[in-house]
N, C-alpha and C positions, 0 to 999 in steps of 0.2 A: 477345485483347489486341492491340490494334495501338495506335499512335504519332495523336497527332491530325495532319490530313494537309490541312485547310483553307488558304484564302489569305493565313489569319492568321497562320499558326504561323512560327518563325523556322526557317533551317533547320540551325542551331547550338544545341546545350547551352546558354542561356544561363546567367553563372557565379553560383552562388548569394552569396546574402548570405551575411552573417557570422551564425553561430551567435545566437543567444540563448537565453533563459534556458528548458528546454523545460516544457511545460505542457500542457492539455488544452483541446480544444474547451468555446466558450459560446457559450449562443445570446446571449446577455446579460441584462440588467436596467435597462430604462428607470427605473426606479422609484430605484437606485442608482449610475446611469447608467453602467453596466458595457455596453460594449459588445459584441455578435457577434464571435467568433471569423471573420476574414477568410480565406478558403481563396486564396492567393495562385497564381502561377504556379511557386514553388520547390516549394512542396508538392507542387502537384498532380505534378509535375515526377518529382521524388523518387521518390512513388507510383509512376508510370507506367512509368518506369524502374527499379525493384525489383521489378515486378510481369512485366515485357519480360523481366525476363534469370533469370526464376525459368524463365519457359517456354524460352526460350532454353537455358540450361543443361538442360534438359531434350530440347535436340534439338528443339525446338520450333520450327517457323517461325511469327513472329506473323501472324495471321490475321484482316484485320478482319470476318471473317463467323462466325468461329468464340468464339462463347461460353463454352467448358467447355474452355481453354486452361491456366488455372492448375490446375483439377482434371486435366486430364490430367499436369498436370504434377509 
């Protein structure tokens, strides 16, 4: 698990939105023009960070070469 580390990335937490109403992934429905569920930067955010400090808590230095980070952990 490691942190994304491109020229993109900020180099701050940025502060999430306000809560909404929680729900589940869609892919959508043209047909009833239900749109795609949008994987935004809070989520992915969230994820990434819940997923860091599970290995972390585990003593774990995050490793971006090491893939069996959460199972070890």
């Amino acid at each position: 698990m490691f942190q994304p580390d491109n020229n993109t990335v900020s180099s701050s937490l940025p502060t999430p939105s306000p809560a909404g109403t929680p729900g589940y992934f869609t892919n959508g429905n043209p047909v009833t023009g239900t749109p795609a569920t949008m994987v935004d930067a809070d989520w992915l955010n969230m994820i990434t960070m819940e997923l860091i400090n599970v290995a972390k808590k585990a003593g774990i230095t995050p490793d971006k070469a090491n893939y069996g980070q959460l199972a070890q952990s």
